[in-house]
Backbone as a ProteinNet text record, in pm:
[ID]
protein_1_A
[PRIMARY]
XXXXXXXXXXXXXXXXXXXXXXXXXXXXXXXXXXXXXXXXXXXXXXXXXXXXXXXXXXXXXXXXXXXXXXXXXXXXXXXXXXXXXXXXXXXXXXXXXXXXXXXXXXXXXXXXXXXXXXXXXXXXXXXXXXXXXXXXXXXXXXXXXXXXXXXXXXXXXXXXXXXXXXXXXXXXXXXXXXXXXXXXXXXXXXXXXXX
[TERTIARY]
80.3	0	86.3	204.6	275.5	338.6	334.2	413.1	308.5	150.9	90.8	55.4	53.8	26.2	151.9	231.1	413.7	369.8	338	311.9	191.3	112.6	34.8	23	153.1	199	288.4	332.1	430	416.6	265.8	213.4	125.4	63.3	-5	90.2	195.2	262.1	369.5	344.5	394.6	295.1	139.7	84.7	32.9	47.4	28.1	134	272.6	403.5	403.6	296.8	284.7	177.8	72.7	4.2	33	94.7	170.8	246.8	355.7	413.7	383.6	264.2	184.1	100.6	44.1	-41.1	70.1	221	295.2	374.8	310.8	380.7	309.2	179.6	64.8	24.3	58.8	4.3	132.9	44.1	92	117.8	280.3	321.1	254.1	217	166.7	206.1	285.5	359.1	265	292.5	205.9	340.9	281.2	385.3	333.5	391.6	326	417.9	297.8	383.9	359.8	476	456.7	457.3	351.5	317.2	344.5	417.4	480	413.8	323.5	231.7	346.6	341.3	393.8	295.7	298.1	182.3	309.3	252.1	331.6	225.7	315.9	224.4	231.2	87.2	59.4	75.7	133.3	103	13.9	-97.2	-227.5	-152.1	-173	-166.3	16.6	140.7	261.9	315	423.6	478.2	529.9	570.9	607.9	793.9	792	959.5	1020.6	906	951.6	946.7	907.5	916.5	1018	1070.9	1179	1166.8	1183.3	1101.9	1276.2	1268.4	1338.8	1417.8	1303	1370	1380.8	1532.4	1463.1	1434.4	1431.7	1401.1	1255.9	1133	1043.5	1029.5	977.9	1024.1	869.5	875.3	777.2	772.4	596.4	537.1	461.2	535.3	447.6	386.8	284.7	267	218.9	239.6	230.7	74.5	23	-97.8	-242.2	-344.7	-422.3	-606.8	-584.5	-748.9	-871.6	-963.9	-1070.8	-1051.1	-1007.8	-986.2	-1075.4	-1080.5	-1166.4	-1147	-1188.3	-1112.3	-1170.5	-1084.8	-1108.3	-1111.4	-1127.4	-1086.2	-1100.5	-963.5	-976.9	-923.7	-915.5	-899.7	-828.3	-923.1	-831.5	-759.5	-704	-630.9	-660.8	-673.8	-723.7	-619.8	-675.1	-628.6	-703.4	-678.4	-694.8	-745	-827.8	-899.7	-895.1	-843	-869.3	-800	-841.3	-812.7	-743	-848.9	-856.6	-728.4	-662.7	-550.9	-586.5	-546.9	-543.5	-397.7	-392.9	-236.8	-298.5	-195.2	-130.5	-50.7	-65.7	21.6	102.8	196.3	328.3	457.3	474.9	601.9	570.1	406.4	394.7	381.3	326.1	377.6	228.4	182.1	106.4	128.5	161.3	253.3	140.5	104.4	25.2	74.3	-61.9	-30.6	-145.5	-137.6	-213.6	-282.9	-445.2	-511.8	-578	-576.8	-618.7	-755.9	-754.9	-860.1	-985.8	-1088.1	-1180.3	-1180.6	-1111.3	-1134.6	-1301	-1320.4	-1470.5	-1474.7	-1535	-1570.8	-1698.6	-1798.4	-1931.2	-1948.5	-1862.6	-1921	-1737.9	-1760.4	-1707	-1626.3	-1485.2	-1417.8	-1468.6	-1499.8	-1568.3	-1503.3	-1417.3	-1320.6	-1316.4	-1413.3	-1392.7	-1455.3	-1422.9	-1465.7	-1565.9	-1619.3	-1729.2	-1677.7	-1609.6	-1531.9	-1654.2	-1722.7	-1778.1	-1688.4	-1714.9	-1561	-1664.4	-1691.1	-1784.5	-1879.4	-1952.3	-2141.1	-2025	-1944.9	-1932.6	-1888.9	-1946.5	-1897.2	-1835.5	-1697.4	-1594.1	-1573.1	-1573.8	-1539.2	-1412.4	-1286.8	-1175.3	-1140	-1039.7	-1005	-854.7	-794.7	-638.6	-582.8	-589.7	-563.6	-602.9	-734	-799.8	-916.9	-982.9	-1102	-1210.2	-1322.3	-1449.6	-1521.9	-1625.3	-1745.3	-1800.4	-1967	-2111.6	-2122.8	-2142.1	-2142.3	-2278.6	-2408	-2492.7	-2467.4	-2462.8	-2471.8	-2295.2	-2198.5	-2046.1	-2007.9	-1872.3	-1794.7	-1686.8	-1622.7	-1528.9	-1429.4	-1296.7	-1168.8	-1177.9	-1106.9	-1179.1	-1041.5	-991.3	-892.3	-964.7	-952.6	-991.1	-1017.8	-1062.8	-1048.4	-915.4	-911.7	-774.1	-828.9	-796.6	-835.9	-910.4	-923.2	-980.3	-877.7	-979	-888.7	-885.2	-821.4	-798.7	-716.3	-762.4	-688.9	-561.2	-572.7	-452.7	-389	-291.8	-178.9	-180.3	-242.2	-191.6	-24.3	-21.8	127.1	245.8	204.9	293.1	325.2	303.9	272.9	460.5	485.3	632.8	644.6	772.9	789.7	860.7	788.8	819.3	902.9	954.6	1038.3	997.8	911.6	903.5	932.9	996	1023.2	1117.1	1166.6	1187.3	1116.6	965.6	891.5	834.1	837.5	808.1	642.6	659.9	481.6	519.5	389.6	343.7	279.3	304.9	234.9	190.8	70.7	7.4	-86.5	-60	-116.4	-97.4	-2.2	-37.3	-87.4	-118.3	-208.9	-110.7	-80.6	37.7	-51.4	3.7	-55.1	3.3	-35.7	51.1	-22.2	108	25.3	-35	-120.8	-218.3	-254.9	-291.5	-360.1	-521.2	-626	-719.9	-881.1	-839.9	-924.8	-792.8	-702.2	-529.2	-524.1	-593.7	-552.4	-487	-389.6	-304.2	-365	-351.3	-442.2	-338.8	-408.6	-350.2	-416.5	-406	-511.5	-417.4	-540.4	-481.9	-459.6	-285.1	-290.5	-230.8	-236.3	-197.8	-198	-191	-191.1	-96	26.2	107.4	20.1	107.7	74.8	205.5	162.1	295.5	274.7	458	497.2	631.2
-116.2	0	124.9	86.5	223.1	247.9	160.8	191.6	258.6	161.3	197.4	420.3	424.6	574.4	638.3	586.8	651	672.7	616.5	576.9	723.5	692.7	799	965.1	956.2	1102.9	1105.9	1089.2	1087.8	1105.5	1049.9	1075.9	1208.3	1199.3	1314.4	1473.4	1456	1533.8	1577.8	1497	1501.3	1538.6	1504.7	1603.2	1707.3	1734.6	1913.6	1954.6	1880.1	1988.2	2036.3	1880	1891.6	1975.7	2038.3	2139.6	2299.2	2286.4	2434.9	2439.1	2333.6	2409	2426.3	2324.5	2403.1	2513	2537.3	2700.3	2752.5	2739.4	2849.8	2899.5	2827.4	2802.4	2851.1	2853.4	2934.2	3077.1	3098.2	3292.1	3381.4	3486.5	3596.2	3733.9	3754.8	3830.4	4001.8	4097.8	4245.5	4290.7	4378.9	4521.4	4627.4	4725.1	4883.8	4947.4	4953.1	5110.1	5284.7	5353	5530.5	5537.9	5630.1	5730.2	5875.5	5909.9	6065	6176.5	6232.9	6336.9	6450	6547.4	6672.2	6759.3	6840.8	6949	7059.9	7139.4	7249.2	7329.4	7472.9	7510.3	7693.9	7704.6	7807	7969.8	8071.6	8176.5	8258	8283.7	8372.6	8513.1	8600.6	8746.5	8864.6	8827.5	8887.9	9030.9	9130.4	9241.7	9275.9	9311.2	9360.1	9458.6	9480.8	9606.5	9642.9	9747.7	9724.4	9730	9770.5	9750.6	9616.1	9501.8	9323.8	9282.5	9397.1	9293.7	9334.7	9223.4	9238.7	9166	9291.2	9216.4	9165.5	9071.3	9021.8	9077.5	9193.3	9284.3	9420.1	9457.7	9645.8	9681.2	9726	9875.1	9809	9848.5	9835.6	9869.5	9824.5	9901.4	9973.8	10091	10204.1	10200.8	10199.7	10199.3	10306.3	10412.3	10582.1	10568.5	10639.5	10651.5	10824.9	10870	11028.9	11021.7	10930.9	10984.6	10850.3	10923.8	10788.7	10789.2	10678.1	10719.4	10723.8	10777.7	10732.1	10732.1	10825.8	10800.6	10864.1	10793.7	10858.3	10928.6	11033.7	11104.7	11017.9	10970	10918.2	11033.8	11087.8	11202.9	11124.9	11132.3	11084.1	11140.3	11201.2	11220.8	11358.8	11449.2	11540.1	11583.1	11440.8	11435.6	11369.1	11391.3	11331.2	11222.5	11120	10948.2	10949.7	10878.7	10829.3	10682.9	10624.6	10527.5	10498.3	10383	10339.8	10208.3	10184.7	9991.7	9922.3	9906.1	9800.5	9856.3	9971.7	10034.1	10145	10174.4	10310.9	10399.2	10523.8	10571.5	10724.3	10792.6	10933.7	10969.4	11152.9	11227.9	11282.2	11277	11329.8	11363.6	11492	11533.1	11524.2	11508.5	11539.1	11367.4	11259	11178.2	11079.5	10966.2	10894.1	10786.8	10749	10629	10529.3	10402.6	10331.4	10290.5	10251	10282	10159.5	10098.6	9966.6	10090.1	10037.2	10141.1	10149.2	10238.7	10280.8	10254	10158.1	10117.5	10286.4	10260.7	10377.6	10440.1	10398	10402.9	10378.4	10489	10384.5	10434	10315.8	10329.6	10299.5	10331.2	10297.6	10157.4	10139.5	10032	9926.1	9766.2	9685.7	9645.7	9633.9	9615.3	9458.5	9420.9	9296.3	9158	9198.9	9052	9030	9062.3	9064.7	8895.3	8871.7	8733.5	8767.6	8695.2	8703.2	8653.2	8639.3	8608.3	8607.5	8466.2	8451.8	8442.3	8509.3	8429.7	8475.7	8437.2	8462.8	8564	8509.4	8582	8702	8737.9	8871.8	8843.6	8937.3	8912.2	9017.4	8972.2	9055.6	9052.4	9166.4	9141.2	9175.3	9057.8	9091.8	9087.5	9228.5	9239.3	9242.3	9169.5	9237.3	9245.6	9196.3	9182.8	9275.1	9360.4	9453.4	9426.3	9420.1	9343	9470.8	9437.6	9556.9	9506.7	9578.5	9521	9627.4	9627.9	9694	9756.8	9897.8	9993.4	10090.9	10056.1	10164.9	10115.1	10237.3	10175.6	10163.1	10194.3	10204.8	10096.5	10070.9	9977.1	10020.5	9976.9	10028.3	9892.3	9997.5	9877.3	9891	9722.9	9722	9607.8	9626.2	9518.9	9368.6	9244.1	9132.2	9090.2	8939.4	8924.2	8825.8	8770.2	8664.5	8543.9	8470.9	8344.5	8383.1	8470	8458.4	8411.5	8300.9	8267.3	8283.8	8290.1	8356.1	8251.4	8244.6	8129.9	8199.6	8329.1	8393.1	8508.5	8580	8676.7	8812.7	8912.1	9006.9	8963.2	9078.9	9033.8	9055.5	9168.6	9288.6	9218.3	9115.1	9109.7	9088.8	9068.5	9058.4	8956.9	8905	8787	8900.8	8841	8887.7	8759.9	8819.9	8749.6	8818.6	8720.2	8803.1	8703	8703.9	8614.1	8489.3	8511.9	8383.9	8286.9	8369	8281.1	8390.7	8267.4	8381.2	8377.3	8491.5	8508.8	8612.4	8658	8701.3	8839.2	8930.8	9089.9	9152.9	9194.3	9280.4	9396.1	9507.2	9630.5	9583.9	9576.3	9566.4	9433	9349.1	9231.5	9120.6	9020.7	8910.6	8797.7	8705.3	8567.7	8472	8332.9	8229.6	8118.1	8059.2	7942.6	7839.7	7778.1	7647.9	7580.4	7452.9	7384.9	7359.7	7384.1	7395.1	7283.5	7111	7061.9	7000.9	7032.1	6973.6	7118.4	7192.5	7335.1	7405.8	7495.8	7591	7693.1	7768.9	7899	7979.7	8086.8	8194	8237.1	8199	8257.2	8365.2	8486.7	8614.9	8551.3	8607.2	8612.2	8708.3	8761.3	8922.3	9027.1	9210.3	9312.2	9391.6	9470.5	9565.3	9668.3	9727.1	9849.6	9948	10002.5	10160.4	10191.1	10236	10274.1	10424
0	0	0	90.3	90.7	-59.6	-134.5	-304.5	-367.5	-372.2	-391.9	-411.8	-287.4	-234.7	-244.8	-257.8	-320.1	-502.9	-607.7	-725.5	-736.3	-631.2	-629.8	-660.1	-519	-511.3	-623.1	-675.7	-776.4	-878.3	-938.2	-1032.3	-1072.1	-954.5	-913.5	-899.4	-883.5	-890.2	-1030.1	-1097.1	-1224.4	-1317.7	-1269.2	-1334.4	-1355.6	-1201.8	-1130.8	-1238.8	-1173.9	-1268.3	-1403.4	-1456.7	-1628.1	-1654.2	-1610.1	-1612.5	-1632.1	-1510.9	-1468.3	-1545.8	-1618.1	-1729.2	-1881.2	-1887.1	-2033.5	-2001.4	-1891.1	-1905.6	-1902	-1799.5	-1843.2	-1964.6	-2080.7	-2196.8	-2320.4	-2267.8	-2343.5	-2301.9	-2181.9	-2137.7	-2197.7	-2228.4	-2299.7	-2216.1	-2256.3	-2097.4	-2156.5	-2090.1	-2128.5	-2100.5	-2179.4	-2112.5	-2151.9	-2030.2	-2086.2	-2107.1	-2192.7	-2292.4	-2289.5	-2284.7	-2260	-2330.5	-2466.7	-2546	-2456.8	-2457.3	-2450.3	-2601.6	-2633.2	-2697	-2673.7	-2730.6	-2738.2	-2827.7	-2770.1	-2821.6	-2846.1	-2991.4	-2968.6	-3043.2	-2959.2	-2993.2	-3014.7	-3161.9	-3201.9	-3220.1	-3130.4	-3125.9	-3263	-3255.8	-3415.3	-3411.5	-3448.7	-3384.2	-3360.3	-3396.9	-3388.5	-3455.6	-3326.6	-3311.1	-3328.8	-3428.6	-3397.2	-3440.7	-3354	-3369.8	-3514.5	-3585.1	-3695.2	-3693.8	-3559.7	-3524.3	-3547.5	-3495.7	-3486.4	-3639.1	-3728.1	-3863.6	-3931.6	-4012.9	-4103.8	-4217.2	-4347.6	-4462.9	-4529.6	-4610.7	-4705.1	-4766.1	-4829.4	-4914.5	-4876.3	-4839.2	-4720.8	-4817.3	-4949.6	-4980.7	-5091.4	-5073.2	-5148.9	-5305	-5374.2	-5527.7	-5522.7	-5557	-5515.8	-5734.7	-5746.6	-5792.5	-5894.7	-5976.4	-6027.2	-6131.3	-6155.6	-6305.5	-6317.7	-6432.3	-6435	-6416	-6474.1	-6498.3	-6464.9	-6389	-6354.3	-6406.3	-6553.5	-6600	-6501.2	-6541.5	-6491.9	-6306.2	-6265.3	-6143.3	-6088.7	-5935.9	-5852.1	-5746.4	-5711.1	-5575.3	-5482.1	-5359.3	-5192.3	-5121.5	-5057.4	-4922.9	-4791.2	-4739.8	-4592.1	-4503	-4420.8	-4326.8	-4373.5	-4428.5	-4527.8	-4641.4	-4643.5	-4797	-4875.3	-5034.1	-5113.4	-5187.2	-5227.6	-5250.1	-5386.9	-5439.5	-5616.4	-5633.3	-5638.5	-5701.1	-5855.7	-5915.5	-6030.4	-6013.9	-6138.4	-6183.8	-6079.3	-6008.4	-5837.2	-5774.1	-5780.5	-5709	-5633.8	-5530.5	-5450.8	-5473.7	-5498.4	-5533.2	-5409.3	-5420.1	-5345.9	-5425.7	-5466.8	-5549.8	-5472.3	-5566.5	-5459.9	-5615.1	-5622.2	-5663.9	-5828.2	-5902.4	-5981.2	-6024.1	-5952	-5972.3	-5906.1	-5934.5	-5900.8	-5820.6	-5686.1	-5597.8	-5608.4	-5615.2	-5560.6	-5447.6	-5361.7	-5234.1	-5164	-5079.3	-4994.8	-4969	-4982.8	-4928.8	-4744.7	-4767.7	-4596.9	-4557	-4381.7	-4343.5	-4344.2	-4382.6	-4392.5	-4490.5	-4586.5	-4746.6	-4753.2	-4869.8	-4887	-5056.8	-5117	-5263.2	-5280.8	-5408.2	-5459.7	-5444.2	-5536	-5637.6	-5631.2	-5604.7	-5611.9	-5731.9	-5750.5	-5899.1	-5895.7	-6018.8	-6065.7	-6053.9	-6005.3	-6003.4	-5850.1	-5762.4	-5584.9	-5548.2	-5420.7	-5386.4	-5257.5	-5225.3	-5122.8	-5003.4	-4929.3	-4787.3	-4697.6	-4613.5	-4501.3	-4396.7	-4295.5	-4145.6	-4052.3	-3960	-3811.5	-3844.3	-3876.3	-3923.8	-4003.4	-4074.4	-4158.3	-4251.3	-4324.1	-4516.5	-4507.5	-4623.5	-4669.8	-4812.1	-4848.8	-5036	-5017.7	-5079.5	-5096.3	-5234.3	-5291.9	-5394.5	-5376.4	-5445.3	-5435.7	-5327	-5234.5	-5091.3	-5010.6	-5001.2	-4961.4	-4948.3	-4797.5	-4705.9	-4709.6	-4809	-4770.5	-4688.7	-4640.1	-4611.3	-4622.7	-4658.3	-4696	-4604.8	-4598	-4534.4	-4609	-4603.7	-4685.2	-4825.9	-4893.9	-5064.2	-5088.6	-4967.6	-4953.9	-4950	-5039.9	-4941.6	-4880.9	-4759.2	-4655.8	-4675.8	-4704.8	-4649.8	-4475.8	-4434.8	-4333.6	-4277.6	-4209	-4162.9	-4132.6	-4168.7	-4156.4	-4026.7	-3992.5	-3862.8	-3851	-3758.2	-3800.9	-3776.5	-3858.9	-3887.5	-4028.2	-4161	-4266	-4324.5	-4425	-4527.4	-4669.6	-4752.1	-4867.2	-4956.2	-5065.4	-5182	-5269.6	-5273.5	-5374.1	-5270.6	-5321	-5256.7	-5386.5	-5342.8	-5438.3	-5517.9	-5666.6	-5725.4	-5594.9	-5536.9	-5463.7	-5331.6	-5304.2	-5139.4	-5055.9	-4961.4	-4935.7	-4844.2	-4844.7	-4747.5	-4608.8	-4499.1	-4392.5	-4260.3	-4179.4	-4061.4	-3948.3	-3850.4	-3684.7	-3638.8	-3517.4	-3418.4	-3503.2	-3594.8	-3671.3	-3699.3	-3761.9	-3827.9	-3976.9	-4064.1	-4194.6	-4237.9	-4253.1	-4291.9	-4439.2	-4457.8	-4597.6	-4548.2	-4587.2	-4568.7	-4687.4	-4711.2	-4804.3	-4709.5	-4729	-4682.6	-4511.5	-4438.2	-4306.5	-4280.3	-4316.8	-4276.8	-4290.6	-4178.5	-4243.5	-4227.4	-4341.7	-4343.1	-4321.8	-4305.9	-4318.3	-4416.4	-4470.5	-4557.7	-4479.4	-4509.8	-4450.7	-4572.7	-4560.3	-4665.5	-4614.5	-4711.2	-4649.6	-4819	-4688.2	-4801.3	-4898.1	-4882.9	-4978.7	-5054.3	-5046.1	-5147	-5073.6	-5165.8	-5028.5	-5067.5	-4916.4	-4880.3	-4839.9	-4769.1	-4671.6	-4564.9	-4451.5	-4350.2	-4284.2	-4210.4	-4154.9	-4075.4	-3962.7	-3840.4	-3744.5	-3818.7	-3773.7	-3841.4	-3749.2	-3858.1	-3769.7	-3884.8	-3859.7	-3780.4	-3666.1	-3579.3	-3622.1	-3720.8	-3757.9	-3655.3	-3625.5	-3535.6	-3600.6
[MASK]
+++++++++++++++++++++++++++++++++++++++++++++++++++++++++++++++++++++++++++++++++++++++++++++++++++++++++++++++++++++++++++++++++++++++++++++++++++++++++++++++++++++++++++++++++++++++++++++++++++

């Protein structure tokens, strides 16, 4: 009996052992892994100085013509401004400058090639890189909001550097490229403060 119950344990124990080492031969060990994610979140300049910008090119190539058809007088703030073929100019020295026109500009009637800009409940007609909106039977240049976006860049516009980041400036207003839908755009994100 005692072999017996020796044969027993023995067996019995060989097949506890043979158990325990096929489940331990089938479980699957889990590691947790953590990614860490690194947000960088890059500031836009809304509102800047015109001291922090630095264009590409210092000296601008300034723009005359003697003479401007069909023009229209602006008066703002005293002095009279020149309207014609989707340009704003200032006389000076016998001479016609075109010139980014000034917020509070106001004209009749829309040059025909303008786009209809929706951005937060407001419509903007932009021509040429110049933001109206409907004012009475007027339209008023009108500084954008930031975050509008826009599909083209006037011819004139300039590459700019703040903070060591490059943006795009036409009349005061800087942009940055975005792709919007796979198309590239320009959304506002800031406007020059002359200083």
């Amino acid at each position: 009996m005692k072999t017996n119950s020796k044969i027993y344990f023995v067996l019995s124990f060989l097949l506890i052992g043979g158990i325990y080492v096929g489940t331990a031969q089938t479980r699957t060990r889990t590691t947790t892994t953590t990614k860490t994610t690194r947000t960088v979140t890059k500031k836009t300049p809304n509102r800047v100085s015109s001291k922090r910008v630095v264009y590409r090119t210092p000296t601008r190539k300034v723009v005359s013509v003697r003479t401007v058809p069909n023009r229209k007088v602006v008066k703002y703030q005293g002095q009279n401004y020149y309207y014609s073929n989707n340009r704003f100019y200032t006389y000076s020295r016998g001479r016609y400058i075109v010139i980014a026109p000034k917020i509070g500009f106001r004209i009749n009637t829309l040059p025909a090639n303008y786009r209809r800009i929706h951005f937060n409940n407001h419509i903007y007609f932009a021509v040429g890189g110049t933001f109206y909106t409907q004012i009475g039977n007027e339209y008023e240049v009108v500084e954008p909001e930031i975050g509008t976006i826009v599909y083209e860049l006037p011819e004139d516009y300039e590459k700019v550097t703040i903070d060591g980041q490059t943006y795009y400036e036409y009349g005061n207003i800087l942009y940055e490229k975005v792709q919007v839908d796979g198309t590239r755009a320009y959304e506002v994100v800031g406007i020059i403060d002359l200083e």
